[in-house]
C-alpha positions in Angstrom: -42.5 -72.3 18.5 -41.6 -70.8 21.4 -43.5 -67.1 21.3 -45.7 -65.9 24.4 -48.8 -64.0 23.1 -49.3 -61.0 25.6 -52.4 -58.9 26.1 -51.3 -55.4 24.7 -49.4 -53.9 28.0 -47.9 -50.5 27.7 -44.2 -49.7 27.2 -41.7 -47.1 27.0 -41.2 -47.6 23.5 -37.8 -49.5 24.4 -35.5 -46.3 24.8 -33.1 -47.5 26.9 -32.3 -50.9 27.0 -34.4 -52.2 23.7 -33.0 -52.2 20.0 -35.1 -52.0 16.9 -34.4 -55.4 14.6 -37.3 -54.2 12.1 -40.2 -52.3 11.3 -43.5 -53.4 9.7 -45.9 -50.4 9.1 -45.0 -49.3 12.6 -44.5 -52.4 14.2 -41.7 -52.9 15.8 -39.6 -56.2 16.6 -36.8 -55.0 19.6 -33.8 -57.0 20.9 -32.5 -57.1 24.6 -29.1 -58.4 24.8 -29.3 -58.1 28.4 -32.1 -60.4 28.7 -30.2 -63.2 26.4 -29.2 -66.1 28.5 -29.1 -64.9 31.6 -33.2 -64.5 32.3 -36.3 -66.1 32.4 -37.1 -63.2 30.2 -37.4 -63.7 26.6 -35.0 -61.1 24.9 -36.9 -60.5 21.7 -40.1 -58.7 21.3 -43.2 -57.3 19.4 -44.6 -53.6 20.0 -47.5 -52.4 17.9 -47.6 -48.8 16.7 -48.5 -47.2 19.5 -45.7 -49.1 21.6 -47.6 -51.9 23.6 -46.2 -55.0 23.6 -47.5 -57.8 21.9 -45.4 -60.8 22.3 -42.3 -62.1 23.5 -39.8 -64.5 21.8 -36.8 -67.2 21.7 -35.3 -65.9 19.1 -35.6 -63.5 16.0 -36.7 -66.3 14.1 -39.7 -67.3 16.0 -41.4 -63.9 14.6 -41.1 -65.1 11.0 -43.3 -63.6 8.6 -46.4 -65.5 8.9 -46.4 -65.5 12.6 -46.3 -61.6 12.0 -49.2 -61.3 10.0 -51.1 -63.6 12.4 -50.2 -61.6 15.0 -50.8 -57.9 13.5 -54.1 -59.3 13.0 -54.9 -60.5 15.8 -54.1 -57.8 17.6 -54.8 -54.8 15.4 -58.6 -54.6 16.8 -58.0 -55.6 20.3 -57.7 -52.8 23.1 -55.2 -52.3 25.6 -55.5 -54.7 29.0 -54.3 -51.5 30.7 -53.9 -48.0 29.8 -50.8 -45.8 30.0 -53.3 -43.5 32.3 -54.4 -46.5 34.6 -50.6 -47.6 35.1 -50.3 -43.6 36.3 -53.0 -44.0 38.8 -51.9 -47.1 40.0 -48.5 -45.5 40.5 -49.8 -42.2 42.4 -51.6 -44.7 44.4 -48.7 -47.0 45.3 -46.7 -44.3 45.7 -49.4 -42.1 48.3 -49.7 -45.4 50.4 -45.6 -45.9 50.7 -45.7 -42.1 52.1 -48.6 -42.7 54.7 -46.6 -46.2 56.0 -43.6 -44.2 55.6 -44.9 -41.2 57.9 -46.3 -43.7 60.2 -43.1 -46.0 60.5 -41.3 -42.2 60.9 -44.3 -41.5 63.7 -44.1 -44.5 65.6 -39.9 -44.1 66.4 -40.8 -40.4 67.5 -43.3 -41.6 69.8 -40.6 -44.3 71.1 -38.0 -41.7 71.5 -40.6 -39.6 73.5 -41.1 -42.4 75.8 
């Protein structure tokens, strides 16, 4: 069986480049066409109602319907590894960081050009 378990991490909900294969009381198992073949990625995948991802797969029939049950089971109590909110701060954080090396670097060329 060739399914990675994953620890409830937060997604867009597959908007853009995901495609809903099926729908079990909210679950949702999503295709990637880009990700077939041509990636270590695997290209199909399991979100849980609130859109975290569950696991990865193969193929569509490595989520067959026992594997589903196990897995909306398993994962129906646990909690998020990271929160939607966390991944914000961590972004504002990344992001206040780049500007302060950024103003540096941009700093540092002035201070040549002066000299």
């Amino acid at each position: 069986m060739s399914i990675r378990k994953l620890y409830k991490t937060p997604t867009a909900g597959g908007l853009v480049f995901w495609e809903d294969l099926a729908e079990i009381n909210g679950w949702r198992i999503q295709y990637n066409k880009t990700l077939d073949h041509i990636s270590p990625l695997k290209p199909y995948r399991l979100l849980d109602n609130s859109n975290y991802l569950i696991a990865s797969a193969d193929s569509l029939e490595n989520f067959d319907r026992e594997t589903i049950t196990e897995l909306i089971t398993e994962y129906s109590e646990r909690g998020a590894c990271i929160t939607n909110a966390q991944i914000g701060e961590f972004i504002t954080i990344v992001g206040s960081l780049a500007l302060i090396a950024y103003k540096g670097y941009d700093n540092k060329k002035k201070m040549k050009n002066l000299i």
